[in-house]
N, C-alpha and C positions, 0 to 999 in steps of 0.2 A: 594605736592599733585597735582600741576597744570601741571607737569611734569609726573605725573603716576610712579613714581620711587619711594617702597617701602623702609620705614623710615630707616630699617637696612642695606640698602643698600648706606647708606648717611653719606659720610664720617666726623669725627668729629673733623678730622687733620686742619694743617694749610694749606695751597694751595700748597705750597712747599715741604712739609713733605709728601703730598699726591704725589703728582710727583715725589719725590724722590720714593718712595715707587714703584708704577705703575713701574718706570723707572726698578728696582732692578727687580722685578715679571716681566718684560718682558723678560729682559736678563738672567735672571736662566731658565725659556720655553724655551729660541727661541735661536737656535745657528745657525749663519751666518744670521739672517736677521737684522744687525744692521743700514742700510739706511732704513729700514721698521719702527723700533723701534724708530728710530730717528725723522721722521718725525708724527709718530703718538704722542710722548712727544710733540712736536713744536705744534700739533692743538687741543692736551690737556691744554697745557698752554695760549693757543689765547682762549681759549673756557672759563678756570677758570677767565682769566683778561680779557674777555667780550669785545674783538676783533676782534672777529673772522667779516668775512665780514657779513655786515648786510643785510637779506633776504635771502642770501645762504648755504649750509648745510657747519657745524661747520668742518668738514672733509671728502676729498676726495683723496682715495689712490689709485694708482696703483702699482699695485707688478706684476711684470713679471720676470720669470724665472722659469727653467726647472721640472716638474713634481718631486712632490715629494719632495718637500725643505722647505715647512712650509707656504707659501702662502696663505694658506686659516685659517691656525693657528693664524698666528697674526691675523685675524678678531675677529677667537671666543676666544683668550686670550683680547683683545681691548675689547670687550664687558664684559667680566668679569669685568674688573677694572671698565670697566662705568656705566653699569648695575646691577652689581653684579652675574651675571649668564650668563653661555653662552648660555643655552637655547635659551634664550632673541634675537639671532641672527636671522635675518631673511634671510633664502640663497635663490640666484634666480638661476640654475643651465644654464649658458648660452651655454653650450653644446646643450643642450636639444630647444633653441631659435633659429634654422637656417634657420625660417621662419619666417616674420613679421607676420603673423597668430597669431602668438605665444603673442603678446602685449597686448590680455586679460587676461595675464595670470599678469599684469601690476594694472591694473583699473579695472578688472570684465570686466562680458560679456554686451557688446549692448542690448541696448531694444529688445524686440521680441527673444532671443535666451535664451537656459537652463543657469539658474545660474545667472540672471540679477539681482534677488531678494536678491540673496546669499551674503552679506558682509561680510566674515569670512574670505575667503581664498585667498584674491588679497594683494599685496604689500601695496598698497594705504591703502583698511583698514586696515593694522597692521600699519601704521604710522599715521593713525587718535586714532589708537586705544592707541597708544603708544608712546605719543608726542617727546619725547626722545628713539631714537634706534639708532642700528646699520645694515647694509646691505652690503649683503655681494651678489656680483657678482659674480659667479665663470665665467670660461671660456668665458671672453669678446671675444678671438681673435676666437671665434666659434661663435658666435653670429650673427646671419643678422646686416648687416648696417644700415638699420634703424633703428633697434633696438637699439641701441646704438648711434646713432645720438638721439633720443626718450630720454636718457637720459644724453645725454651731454647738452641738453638745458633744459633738466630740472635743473640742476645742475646750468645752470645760471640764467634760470628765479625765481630759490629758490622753484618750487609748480607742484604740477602736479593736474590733474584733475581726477574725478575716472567716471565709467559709467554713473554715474547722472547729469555730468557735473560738480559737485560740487569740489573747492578747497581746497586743500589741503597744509599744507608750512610743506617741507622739510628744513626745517633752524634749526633744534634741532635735526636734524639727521646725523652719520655720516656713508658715503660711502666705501667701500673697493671692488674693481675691481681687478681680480687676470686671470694671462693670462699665456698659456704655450709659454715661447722662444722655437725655434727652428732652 
């Protein structure tokens, strides 16, 4: 309940049987992304055995490589197995981010501007709203630089704040950044 993850979504396996399992359903999806696959079973498994590092989010992927190879797929199969639905993913389109202007689209808008009142449609509230998620980055190597400096320390400080100044912990959340090589 504490977690916001619907009962039938809550596996009734052993930890292991479930990891086997997630592992199998990865590999019949996903062909050629098996360093993806691999490191997302490694921070399933730190996560089920409550090791993951303390304060920081359970998982943080980067997948880089060339347009069109599954990169943004292992995010929304990763969230099926966690969540039960890819719905449940939340994508932040970093194409569309090639202005740090673009950072309320992060936390809501500042005092005094449209949408300040609005908590529905920022990143932050969908992980207050949703103590357990998954986020999905697309196009980091498009993104402004500080845009992504923005969340490489959030990443190590474990929290972000949203426009009310209010904190928030990214520590039951996990990360997936997906970038084109060229």
């Amino acid at each position: 309940k504490l977690a916001r993850i619907p009962v039938q979504f809550l596996n009734t396996l052993s930890d292991s049987d479930y990891l086997n399992n997630a592992e199998r359903f990865l590999r019949q999806k996903l062909i050629g992304q098996q360093p993806s696959i691999d490191a997302c079973m490694r921070a399933l498994a730190r996560a089920k055995a409550c090791v993951s590092t303390p304060g920081q989010p359970k998982g943080r992927f980067l997948i880089d490589g060339p347009e069109g190879v599954g990169k943004s797929e292992v995010a929304y199969l990763f969230t099926e197995i966690v969540l039960g639905s890819r719905e449940k993913l939340y994508r932040i389109d970093g194409g569309a981010l090639k202005d740090k202007i673009f950072a309320t689209s992060f936390s809501g808008s500042p005092p005094g501007y449209a949408g300040h009142d609005d908590n529905n449609n920022d990143v932050v509230s969908h992980i207050r709203r949703n103590n357990t998620c998954v986020i999905l980055i697309d196009e980091v190597d498009s993104m402004d630089r500080s845009l992504l400096e923005f969340w490489l320390s959030a990443f190590d400080n474990g929290n972000l704040r949203d426009n009310k100044n209010r904190l928030v912990s990214i520590s039951n959340c996990y990360f997936f950044l997906t970038g084109n090589a060229t």
